[in-house]
Backbone as a chain_set.jsonl record, in Angstrom:
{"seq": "XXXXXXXXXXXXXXXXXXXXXXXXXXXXXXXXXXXXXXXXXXXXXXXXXXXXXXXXXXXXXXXXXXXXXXXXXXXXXXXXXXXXXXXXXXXXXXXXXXXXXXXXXXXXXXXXXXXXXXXXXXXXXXXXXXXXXXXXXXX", "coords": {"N": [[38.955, 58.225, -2.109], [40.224, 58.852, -4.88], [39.85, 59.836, -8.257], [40.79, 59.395, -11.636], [38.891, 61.452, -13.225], [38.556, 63.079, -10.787], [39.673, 66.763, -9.69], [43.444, 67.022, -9.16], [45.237, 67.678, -6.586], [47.939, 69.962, -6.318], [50.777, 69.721, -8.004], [51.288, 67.399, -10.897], [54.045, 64.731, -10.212], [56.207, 64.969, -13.22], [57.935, 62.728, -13.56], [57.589, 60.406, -12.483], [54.97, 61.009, -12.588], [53.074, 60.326, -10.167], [50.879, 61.557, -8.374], [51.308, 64.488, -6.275], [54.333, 66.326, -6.509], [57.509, 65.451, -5.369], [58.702, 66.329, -2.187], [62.435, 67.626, -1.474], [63.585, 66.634, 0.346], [61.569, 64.034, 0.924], [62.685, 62.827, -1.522], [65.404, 62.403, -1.116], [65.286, 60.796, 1.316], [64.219, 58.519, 0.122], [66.363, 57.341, -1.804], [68.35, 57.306, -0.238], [66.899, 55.078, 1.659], [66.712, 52.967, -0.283], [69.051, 51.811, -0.478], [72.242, 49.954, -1.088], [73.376, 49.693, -3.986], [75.195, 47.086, -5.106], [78.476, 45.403, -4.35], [80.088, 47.135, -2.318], [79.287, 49.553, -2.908], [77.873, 52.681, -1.834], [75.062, 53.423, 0.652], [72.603, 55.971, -0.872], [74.156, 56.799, -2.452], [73.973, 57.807, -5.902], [74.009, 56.191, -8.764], [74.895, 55.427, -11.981], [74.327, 53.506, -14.875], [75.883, 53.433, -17.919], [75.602, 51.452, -19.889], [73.172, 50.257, -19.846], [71.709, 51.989, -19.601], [71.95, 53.859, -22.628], [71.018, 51.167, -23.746], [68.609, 51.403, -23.104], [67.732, 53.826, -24.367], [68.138, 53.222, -27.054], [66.144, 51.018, -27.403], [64.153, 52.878, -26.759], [63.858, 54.615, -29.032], [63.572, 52.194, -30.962], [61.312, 51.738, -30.204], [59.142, 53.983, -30.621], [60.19, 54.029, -33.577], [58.133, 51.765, -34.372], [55.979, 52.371, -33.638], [55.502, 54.92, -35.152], [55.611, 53.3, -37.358], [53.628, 51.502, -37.889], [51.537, 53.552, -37.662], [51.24, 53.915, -40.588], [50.378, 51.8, -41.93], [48.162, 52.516, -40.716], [47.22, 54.633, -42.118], [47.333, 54.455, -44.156], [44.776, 52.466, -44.734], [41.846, 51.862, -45.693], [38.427, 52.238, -45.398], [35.531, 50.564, -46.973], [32.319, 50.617, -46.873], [30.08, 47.308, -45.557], [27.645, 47.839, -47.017], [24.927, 49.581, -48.607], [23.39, 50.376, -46.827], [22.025, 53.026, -44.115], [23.435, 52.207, -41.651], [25.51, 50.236, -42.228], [27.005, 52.27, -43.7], [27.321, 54.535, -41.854], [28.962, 52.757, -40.151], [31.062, 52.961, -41.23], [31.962, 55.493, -41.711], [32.409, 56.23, -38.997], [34.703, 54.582, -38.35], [36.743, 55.899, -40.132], [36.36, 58.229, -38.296], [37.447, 57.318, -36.246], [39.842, 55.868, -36.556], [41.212, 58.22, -37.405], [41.727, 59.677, -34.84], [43.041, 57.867, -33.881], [45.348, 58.071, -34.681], [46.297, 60.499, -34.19], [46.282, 60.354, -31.338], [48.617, 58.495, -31.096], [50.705, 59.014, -32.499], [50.89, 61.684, -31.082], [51.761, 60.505, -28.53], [54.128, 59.139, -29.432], [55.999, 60.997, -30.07], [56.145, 62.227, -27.623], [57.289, 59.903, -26.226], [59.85, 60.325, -27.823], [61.075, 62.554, -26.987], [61.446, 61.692, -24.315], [63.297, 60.225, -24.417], [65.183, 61.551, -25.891], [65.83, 63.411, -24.013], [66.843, 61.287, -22.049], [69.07, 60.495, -23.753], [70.184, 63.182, -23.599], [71.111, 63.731, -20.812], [72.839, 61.116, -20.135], [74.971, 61.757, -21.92], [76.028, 63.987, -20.763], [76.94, 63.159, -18.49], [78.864, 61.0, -18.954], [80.417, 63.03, -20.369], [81.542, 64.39, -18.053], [82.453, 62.217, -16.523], [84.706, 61.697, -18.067], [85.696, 64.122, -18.012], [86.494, 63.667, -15.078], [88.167, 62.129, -15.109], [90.466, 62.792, -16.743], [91.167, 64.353, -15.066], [92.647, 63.168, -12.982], [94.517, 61.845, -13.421]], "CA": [[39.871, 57.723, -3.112], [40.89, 59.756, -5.829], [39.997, 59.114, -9.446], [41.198, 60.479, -12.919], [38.016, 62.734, -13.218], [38.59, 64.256, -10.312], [40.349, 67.713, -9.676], [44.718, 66.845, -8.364], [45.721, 68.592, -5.561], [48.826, 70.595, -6.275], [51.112, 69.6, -9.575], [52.073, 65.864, -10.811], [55.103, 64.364, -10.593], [56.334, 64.544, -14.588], [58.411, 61.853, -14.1], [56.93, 58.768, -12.016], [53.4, 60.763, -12.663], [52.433, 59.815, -9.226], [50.566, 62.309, -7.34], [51.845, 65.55, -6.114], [55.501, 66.558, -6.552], [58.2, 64.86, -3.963], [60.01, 66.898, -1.588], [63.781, 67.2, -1.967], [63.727, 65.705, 1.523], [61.631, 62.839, 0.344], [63.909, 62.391, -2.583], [66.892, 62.241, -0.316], [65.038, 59.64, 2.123], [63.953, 57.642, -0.907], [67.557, 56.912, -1.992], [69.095, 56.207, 0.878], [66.273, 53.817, 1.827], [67.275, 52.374, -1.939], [70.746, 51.031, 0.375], [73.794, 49.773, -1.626], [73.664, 48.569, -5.494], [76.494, 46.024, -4.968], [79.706, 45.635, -3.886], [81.19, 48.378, -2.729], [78.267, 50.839, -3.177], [77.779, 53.514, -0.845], [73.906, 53.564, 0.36], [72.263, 57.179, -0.894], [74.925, 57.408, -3.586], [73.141, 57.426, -7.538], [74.756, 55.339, -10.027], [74.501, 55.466, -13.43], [75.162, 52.067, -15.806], [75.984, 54.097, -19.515], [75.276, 50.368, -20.861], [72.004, 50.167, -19.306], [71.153, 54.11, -19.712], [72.151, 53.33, -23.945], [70.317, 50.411, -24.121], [67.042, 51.991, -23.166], [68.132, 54.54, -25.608], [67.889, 52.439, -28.147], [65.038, 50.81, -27.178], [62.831, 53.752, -26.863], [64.225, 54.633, -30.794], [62.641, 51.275, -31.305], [59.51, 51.882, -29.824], [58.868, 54.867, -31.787], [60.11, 53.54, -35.052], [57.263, 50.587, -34.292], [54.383, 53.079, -33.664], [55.625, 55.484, -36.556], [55.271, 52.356, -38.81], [51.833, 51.21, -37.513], [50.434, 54.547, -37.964], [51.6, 54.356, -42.099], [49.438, 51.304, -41.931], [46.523, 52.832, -40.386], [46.73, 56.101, -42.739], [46.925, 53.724, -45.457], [43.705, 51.922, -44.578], [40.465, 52.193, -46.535], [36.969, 51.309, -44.58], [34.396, 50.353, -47.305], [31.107, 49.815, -46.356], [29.739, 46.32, -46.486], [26.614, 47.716, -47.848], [24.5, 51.197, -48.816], [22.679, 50.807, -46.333], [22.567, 53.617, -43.154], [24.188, 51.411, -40.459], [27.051, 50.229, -43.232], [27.816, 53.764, -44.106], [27.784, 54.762, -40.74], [30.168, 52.616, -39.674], [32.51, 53.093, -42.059], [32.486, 56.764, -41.246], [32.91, 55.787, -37.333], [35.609, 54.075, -38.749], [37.595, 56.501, -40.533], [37.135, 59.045, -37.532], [38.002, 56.639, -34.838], [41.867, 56.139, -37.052], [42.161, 59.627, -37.658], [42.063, 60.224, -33.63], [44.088, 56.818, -33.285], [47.134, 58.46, -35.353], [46.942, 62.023, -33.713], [47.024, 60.345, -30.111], [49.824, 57.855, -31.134], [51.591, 60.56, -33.031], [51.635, 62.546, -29.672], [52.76, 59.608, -27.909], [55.592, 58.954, -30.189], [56.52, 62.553, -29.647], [56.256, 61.863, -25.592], [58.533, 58.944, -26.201], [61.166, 60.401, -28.261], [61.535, 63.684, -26.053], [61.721, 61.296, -23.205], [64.534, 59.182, -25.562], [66.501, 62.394, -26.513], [66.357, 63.972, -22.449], [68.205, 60.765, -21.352], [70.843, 60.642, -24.493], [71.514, 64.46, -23.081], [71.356, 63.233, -19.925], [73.834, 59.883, -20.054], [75.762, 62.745, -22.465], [76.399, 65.239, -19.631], [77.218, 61.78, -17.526], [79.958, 60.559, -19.601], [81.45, 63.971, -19.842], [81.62, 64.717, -16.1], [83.661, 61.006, -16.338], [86.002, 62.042, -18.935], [86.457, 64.878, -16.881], [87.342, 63.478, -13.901], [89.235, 60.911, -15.194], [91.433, 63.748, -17.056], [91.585, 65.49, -13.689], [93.228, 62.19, -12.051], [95.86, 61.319, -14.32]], "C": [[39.76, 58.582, -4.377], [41.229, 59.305, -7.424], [40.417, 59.858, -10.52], [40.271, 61.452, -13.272], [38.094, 63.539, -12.584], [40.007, 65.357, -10.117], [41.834, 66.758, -8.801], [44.965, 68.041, -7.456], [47.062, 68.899, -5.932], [49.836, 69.907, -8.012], [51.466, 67.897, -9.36], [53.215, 66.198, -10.865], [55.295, 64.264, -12.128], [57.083, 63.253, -14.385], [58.028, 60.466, -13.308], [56.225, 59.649, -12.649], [52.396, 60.277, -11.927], [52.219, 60.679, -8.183], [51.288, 63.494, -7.243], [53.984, 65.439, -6.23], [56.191, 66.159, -5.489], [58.569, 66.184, -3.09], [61.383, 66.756, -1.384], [64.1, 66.214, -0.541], [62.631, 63.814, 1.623], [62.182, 62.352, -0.584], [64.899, 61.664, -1.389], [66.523, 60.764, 0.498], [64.537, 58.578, 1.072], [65.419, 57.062, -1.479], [68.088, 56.602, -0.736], [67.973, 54.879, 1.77], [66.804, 52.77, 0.817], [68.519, 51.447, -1.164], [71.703, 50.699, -0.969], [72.988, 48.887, -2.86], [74.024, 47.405, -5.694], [76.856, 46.624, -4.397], [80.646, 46.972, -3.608], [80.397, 49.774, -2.472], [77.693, 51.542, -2.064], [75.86, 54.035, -1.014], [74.053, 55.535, -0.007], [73.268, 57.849, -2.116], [74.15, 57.068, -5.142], [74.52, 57.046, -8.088], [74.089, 54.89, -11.319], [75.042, 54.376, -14.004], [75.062, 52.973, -17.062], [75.342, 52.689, -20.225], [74.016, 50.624, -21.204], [71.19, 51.131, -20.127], [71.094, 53.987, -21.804], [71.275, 52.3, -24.768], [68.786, 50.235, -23.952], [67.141, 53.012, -24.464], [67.512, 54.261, -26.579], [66.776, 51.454, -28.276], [63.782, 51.446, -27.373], [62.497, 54.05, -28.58], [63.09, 53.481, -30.96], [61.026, 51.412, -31.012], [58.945, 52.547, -30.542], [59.25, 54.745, -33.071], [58.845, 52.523, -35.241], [56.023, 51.965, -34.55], [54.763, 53.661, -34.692], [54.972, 54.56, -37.604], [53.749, 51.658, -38.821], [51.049, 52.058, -37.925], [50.415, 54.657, -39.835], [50.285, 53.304, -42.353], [48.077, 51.855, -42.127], [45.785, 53.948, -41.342], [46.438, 55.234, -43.927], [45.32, 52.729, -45.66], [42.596, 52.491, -45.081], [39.342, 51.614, -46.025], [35.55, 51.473, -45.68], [33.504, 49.635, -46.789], [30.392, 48.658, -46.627], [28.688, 46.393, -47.546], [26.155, 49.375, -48.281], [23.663, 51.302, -48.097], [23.064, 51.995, -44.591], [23.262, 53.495, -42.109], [25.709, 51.093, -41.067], [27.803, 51.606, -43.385], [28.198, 54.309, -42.829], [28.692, 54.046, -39.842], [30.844, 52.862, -40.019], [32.934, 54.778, -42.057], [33.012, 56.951, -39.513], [34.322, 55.431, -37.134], [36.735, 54.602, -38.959], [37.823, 58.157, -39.035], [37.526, 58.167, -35.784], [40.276, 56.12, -35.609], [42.381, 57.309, -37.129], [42.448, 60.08, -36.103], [42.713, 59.001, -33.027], [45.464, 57.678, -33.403], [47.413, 59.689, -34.446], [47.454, 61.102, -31.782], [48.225, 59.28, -30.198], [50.868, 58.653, -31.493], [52.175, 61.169, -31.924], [52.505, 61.25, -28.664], [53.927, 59.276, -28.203], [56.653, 59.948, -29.631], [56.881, 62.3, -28.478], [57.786, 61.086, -25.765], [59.921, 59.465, -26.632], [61.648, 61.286, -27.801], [62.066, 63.039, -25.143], [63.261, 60.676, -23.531], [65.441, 60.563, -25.692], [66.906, 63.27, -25.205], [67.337, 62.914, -21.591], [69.003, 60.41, -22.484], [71.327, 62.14, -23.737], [71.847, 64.104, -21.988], [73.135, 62.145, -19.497], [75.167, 60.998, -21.288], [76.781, 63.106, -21.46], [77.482, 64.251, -18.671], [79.059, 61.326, -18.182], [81.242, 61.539, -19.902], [81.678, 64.527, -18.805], [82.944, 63.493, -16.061], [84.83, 61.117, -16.716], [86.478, 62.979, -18.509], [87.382, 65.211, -15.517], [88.231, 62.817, -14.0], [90.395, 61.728, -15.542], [92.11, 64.122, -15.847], [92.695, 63.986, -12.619], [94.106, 61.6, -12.397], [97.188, 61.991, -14.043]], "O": [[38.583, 58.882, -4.579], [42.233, 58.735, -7.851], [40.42, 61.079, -10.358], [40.796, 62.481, -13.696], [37.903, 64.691, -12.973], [41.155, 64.963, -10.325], [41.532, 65.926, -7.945], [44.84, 69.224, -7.773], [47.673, 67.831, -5.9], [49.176, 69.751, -9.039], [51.761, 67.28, -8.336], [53.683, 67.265, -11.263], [54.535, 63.415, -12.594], [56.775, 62.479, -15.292], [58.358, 59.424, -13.873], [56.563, 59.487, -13.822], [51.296, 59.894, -12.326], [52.98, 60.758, -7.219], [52.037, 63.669, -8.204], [54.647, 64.431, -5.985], [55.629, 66.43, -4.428], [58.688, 67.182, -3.801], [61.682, 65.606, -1.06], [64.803, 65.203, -0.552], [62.969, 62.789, 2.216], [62.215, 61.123, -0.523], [64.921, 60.493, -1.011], [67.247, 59.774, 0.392], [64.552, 57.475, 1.617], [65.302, 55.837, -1.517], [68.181, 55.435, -0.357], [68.445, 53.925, 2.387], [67.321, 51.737, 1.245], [68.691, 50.287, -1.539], [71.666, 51.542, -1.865], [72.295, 47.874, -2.78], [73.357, 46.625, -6.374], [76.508, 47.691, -3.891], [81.49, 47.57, -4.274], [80.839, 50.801, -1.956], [76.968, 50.886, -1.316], [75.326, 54.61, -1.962], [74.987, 56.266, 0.322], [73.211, 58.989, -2.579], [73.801, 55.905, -5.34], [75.665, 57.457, -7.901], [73.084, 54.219, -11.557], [76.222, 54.141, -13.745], [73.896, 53.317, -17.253], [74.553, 52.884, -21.149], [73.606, 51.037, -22.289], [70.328, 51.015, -20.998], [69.946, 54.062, -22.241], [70.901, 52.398, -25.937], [68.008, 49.389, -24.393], [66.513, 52.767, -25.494], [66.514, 54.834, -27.017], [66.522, 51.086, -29.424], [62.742, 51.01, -27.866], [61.459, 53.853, -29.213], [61.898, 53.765, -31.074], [59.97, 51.184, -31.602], [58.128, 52.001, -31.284], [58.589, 55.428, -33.852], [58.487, 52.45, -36.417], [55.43, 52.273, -35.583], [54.415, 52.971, -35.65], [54.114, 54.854, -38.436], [53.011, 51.423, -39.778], [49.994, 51.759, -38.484], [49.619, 55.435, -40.36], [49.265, 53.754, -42.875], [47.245, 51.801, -43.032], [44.589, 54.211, -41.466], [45.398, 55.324, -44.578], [44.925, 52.405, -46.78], [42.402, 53.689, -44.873], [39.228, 50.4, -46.196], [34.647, 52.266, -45.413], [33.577, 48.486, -46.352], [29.932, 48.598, -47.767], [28.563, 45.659, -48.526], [26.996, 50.274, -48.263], [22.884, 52.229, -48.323], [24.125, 51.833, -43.988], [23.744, 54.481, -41.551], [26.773, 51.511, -40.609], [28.995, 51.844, -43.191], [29.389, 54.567, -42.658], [29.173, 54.612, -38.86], [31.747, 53.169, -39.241], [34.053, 55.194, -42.359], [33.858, 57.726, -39.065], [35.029, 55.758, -36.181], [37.743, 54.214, -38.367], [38.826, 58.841, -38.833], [37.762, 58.551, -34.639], [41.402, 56.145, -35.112], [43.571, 57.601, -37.003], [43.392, 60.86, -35.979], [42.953, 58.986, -31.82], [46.336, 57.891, -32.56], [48.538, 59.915, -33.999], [48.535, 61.211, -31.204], [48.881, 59.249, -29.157], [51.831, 58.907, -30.771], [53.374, 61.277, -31.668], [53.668, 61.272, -28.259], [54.789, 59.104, -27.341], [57.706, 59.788, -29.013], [58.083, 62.127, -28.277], [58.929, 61.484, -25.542], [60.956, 59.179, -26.03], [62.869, 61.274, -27.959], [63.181, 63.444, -24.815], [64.207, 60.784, -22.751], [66.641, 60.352, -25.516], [68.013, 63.804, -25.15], [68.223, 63.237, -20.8], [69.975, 59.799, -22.041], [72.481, 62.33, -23.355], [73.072, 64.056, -21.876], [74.123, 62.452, -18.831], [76.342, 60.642, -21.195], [77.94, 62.716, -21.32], [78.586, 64.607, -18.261], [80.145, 61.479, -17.622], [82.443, 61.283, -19.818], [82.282, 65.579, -19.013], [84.093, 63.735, -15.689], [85.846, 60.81, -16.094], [87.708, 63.015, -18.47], [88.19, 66.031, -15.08], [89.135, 62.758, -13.167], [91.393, 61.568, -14.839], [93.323, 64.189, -15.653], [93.332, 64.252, -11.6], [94.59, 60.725, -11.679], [98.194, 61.65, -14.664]]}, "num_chains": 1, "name": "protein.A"}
């Protein structure tokens, strides 16, 4: 069994993040296992909801406006020691470098998030003009 210390065999997936990279032929058999959406829906075909796709959007925004504002908190935080003695002081320096490596790995996470947030606006972008395209083309 196979734990986070040890060495991965070949590259992750970036986007589950589960184990080695699919094959386009497990892709392919992974959707059409997936079968029909609804009504109507042709198994193995992808379908996009813009609502849906938008309203994560805007969600993720949220997420990262939340941690942004947490971390103003945390920078703003002051850890005096209860006392002068070596255990007091030493926490309160434990203290200040256990927030300063809170903010940098939330910071990067934010970052994570809002790359991930601005690849599906281009994404559901690209989506919506492909629609307006075809729809042009069918008129």
């Amino acid at each position: 069994m196979s734990t986070v210390t040890q060495p991965r065999l070949g590259p992750i997936d970036p986007v589950l993040g589960r184990g080695p990279l699919p094959s386009e032929r497990d892709l392919l058999l992974a959707v059409r296992v997936a079968g029909p959406v609804g009504e109507g829906a042709v198994p193995g075909t992808l379908y996009i909801d813009p609502e849906r796709a938008q309203a994560c959007i805007e969600e993720l925004g949220r997420i990262v406006a939340d941690l942004r504002s947490n971390m103003i908190t945390v920078r703003q935080g002051t850890f005096t020691p209860p006392g002068r003695d070596e255990v007091s002081l030493n926490m309160a320096r434990n203290a200040v470098t256990m927030a300063q490596r809170a903010e940098k790995f939330v910071g990067s996470w934010a970052n994570q998030i809002e790359a991930t947030r601005d690849a599906l606006r281009k994404q559901l972008d690209a989506y919506q003009a492909a629609e307006r395209s075809n729809t042009a083309r069918h008129l």
